[in-house]
N, C-alpha and C positions, 0 to 999 in steps of 0.2 A: 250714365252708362246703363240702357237696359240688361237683362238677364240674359239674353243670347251675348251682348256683348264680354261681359264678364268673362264669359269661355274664349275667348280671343287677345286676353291681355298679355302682356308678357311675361308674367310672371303666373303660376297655378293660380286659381280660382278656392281659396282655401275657405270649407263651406262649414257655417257653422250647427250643427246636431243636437236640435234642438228638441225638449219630450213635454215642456210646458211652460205658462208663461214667465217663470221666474229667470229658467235658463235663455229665452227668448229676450228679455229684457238684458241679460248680463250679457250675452254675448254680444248685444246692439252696443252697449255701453263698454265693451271691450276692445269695438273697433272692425266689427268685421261686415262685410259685403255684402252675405247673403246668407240666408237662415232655410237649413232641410229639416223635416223633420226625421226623426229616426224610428222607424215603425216598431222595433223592438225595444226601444227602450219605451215609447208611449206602453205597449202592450203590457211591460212590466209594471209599470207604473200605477195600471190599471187591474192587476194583479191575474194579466194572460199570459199563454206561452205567446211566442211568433209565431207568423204564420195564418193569418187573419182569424184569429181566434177572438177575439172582439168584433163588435159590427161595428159596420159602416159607418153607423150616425155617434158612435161614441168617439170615434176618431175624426168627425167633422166636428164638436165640440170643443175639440181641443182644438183644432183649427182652428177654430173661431176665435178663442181666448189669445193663442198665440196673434192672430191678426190683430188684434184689439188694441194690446200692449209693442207692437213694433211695426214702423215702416221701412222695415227691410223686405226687398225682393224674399217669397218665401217657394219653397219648391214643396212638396207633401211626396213621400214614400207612400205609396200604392200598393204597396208589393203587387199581385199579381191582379191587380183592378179591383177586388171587391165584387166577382160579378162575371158566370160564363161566358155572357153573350156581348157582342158587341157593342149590342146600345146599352145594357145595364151598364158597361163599363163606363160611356159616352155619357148616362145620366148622373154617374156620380164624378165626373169629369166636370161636368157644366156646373155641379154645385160646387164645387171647388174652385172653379174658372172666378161665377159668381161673389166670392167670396175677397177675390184678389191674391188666388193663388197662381203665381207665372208659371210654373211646372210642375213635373211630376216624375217618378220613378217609377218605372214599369218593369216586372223581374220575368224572366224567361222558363222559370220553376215553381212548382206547386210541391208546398207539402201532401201527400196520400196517406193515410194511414201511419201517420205520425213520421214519416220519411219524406224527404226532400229529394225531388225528382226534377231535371230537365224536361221542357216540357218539349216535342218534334217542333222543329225549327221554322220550319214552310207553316204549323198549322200557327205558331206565335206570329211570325211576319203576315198573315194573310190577316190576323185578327189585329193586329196592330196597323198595320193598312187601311181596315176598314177604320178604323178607332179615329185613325189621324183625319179623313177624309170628312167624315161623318161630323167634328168638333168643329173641322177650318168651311165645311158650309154652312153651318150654325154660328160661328163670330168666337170662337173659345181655340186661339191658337197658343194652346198651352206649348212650352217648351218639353221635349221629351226625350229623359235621361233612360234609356233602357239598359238593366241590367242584364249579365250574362253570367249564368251560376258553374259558367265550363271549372273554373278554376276554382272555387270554391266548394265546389262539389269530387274535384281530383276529377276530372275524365281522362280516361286514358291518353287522349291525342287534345290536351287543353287547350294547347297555343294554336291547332290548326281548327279544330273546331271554335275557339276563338274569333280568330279570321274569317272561317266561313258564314257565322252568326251576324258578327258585328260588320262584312259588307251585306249583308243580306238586309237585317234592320235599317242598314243605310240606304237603303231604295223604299223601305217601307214606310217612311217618316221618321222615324229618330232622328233626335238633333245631337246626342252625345250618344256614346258607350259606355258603361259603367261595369266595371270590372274586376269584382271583391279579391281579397286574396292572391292578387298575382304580386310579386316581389322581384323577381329577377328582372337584372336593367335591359337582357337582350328582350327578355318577351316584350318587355314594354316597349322596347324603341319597337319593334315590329309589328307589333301592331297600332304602335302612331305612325309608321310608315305607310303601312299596309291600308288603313279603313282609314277610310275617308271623314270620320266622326273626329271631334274633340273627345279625348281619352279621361274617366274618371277612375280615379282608383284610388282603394282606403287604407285608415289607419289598421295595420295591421304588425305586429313583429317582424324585424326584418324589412321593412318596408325602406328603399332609401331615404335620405332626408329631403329637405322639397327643394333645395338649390339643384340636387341630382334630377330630382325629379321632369324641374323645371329645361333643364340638358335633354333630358330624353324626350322631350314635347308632349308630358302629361299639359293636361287643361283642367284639370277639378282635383280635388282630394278633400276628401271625406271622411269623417271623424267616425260613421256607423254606430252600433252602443256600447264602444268601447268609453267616452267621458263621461257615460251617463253611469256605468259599469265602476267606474273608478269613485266616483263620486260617494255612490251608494257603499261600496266598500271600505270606504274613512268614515262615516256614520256609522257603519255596523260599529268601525273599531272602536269610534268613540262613545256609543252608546255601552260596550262592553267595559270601556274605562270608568265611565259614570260606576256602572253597576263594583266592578269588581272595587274600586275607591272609597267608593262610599261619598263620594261626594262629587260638588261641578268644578274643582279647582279647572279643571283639562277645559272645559267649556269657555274658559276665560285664559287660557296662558296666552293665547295670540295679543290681547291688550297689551303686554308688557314688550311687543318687538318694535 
């Protein structure tokens, strides 16, 4: 089953958020379908905020690593391309293509000045257009998840600028909608109604569970850096356990279950 088909199964496409190769390896070995990576937790990783605040070629590195140690379908968060113009986008596209990456995630927002901003909708669709056009006559038909920051951002009218984004990207090339932050079951069935795309949406609070999810005709769900977030949070505690202890007993109680 390739990576467009995965969005068509019966059940959610549950995607596993990956930040390097250890977590790339275990999630393979844990059973799952297909490996994104998670642009905020590499960033952290790397010791950046989000928000492309690392370059380009240090985030193709780890690409590479994560390619190296797994044959799973891998997709790479893009956030907003790395890159104004068209073909910059399109040249760090084909090195990813290159590399045996099937997708990508394209977000509809730029951080400015340390704020996160909706970027106008017609100027993202036109650029996204060319993007698509420019890859599929050059041989790099990546699959392409585009983000929409309506809900995550709170806009005033999210669920209808929702819809107008997500049919719009849908004549521009998008192959899915990705949808951060939306939780309620009407919005979502209406915009699996409504847009013509396979619907992605993340782990967030509140979020239903994926039986529900699977009911209202999501297609994808995604982990974002919330396991990479939790992860690191149990190492803090238990680096603070070492310390306050005085010793590694805590590093070893898991042996004895």
């Amino acid at each position: 089953m390739n990576f467009n088909e995965l969005h068509h199964q019966k059940k959610p496409l549950l995607i596993a958020n990956v930040w390097d190769a250890t977590s790339a390896i275990i999630a393979q070995q844990s059973g799952y379908q297909a490996l994104g990576t998670s642009s905020a937790a590499i960033a952290a990783m790397l010791g950046y905020d989000d928000g492309e605040m690392m370059s380009f070629d240090e985030l193709l590195y780890i690409v590479k690593r994560i390619k190296a140690v797994s044959h799973l379908p891998l997709s790479v968060d893009l956030e907003a391309g790395f890159g104004e113009s068209a073909d910059k986008i399109v040249e760090n596209l084909k090195q990813l293509s290159c590399l045996g990456v099937v997708g990508v995630n394209l977000e509809d927002s730029k951080i400015v000045n340390a704020v996160r901003q909706l970027t106008d909708a017609t100027v993202f669709a036109n650029k996204l257009k060319q993007v698509r056009l420019k890859l599929n006559l050059e041989g790099h038909p990546l699959f392409f998840n585009i983000r929409t920051d309506t809900f995550l951002l709170n806009h005033e009218q999210a669920l209808q600028e929702t819809l107008y984004r997500g049919q719009l990207y849908a004549k521009s090339g998008a192959d899915s909608l990705f949808v951060p932050c939306i939780t309620q079951s009407n919005d979502i069935k209406t915009i699996t109604n409504e847009v013509a795309l396979p619907l992605n949406v993340m782990c967030v609070p509140n979020l239903p569970d994926f039986e529900q999810l699977k009911s209202l005709g999501v297609s994808r769900i995604s982990m974002g850096n919330f396991i990479h977030a939790t992860v690191h949070s149990q190492l803090k505690t238990l680096m603070l356990t070492i310390m306050s202890q005085q010793s590694f007993s805590e590093v070893f109680s898991h042996e004895s279950l």
